[in-house]
C-alpha positions as CSV (number, residue, x, y, z in Angstrom):
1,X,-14.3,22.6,-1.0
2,X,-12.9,21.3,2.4
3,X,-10.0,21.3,3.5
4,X,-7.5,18.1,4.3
5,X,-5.1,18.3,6.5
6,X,-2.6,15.0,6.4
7,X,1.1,13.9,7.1
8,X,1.7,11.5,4.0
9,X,4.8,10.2,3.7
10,X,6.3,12.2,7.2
11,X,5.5,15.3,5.2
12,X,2.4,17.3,6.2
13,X,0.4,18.7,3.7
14,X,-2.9,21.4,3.6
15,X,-5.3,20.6,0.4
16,X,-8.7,22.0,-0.3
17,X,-10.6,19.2,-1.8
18,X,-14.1,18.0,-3.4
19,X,-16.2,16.3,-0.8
20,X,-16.6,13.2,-2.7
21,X,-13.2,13.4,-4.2
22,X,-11.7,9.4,-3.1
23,X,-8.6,9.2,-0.9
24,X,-7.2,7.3,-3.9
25,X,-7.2,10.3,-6.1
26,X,-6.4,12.9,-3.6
27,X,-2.7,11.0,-3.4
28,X,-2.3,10.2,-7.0
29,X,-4.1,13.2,-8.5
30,X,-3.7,16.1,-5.9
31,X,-0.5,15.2,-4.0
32,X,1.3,13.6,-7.0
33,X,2.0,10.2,-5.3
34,X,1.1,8.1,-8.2
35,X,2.9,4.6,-6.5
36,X,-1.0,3.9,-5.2
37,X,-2.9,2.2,-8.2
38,X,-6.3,2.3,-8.7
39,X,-7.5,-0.9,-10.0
40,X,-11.3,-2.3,-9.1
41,X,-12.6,1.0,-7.3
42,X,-14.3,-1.1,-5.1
43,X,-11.7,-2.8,-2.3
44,X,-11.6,-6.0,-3.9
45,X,-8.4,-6.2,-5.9
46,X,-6.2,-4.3,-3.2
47,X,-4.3,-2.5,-5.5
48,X,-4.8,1.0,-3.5
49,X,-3.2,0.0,-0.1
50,X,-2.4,2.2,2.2
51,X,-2.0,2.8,5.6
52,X,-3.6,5.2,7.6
53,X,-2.9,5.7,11.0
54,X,-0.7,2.4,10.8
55,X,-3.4,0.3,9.8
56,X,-3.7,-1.2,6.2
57,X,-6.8,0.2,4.1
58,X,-8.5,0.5,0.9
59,X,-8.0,4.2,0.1
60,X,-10.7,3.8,-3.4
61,X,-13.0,3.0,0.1
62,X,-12.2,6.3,1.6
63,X,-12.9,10.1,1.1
64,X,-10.3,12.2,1.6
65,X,-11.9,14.1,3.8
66,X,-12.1,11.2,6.2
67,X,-8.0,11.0,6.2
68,X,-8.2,14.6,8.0
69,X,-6.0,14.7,10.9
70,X,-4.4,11.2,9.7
71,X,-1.1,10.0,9.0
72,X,-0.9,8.0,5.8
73,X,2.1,6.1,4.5
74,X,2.1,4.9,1.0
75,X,4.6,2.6,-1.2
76,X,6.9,5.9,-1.8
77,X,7.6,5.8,2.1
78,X,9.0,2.2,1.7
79,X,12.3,3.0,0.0
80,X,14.7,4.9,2.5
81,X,17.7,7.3,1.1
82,X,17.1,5.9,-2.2
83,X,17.4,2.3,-1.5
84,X,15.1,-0.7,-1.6
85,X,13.7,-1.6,1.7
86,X,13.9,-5.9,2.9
87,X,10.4,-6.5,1.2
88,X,11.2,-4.5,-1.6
89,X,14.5,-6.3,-2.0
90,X,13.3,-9.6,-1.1
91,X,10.5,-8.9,-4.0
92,X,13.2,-8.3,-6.6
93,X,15.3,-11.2,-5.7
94,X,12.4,-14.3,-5.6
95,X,10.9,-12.3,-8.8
96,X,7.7,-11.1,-7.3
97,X,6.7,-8.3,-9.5
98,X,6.0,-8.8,-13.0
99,X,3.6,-5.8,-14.3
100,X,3.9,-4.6,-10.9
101,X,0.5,-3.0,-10.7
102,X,-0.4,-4.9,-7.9
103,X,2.5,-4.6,-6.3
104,X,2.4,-1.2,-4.1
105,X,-0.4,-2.3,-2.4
106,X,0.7,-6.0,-1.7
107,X,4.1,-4.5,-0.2
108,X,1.6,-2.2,1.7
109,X,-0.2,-4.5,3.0
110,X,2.7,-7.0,3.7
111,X,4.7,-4.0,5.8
112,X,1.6,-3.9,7.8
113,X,1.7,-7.6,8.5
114,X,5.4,-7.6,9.1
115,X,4.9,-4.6,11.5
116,X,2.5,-6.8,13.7
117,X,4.6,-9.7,14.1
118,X,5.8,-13.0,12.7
119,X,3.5,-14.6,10.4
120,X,3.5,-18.0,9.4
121,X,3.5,-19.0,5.3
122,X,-0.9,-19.9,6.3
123,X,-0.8,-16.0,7.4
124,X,1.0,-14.4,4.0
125,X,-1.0,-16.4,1.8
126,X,-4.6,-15.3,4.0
127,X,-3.3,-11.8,3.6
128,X,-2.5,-12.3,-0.2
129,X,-6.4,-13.7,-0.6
130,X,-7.3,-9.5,-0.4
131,X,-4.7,-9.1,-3.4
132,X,-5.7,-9.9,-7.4
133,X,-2.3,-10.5,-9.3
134,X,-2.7,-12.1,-12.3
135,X,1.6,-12.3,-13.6
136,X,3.0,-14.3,-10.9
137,X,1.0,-16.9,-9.7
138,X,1.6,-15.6,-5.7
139,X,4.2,-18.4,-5.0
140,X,7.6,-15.5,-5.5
141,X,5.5,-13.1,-3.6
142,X,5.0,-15.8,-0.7
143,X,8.0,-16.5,-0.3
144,X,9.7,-13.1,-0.7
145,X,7.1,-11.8,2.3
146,X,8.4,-15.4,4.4
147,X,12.0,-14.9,4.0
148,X,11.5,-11.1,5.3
149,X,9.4,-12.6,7.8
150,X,12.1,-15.2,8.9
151,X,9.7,-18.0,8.5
């Protein structure tokens, strides 16, 4: 066992974990957070987005080991005193959910985006290209990401 030390969510945690135990599993399984879905277990479909260190990844790519030392945000840090945040909002309003399993790590993703700028309609659907959602057809989730986006 080795032990992970992490601030997920602004809240720091100490785990002993597996070496080979996925950072994927160490937030759904250890820590509880069970918004990050596990979907292709190999970084195709994107529904395990997170961010670590600010920076959008794969966590069914990642130990948890390797998050030692890291800040990771999931799609529980979105919502703020309870509340939808904008994308959240702007994804219930333009229906962009409809299982939602792909969700969490499309809003993930598209936080990350938002967070480095403006992007243009060309940019949210090149992001959405790392996404599989098979309910919505990606048009709602377009344009819910653009109208947060101002474009």
């Amino acid at each position: 066992m080795i032990e992970v030390a992490t601030t997920v969510n602004g809240v720091a945690t100490r785990e002993l974990v597996e070496p080979r135990l996925l950072l994927s599993d160490f937030l759904r399984h250890t820590l509880g957070l069970t918004g990050t879905h596990v979907g292709c277990e190999h970084g195709v479909c994107g529904a395990c987005t997170v961010r670590l260190d600010g920076v959008a990844v794969r966590s069914c790519l990642l130990l948890a080991v390797q998050a030692d030392g890291c800040e990771l945000e999931t799609v529980e840090s979105l919502a703020a005193n309870g509340g939808l945040s904008p994308l959240q909002d702007a994804f219930r309003r333009h229906h962009a959910l409809q299982c939602g399993f792909c969700t969490p790590g499309i809003l993930i993703a598209a936080e990350d985006l938002l967070s480095r700028g403006t992007p243009t309609r060309d940019e949210i659907v090149d992001l959405l290209s790392g996404h599989l959602c098979r309910c919505t057809g990606y048009r709602p989730i377009v344009d819910a990401i653009a109208e947060v986006a101002g474009a």
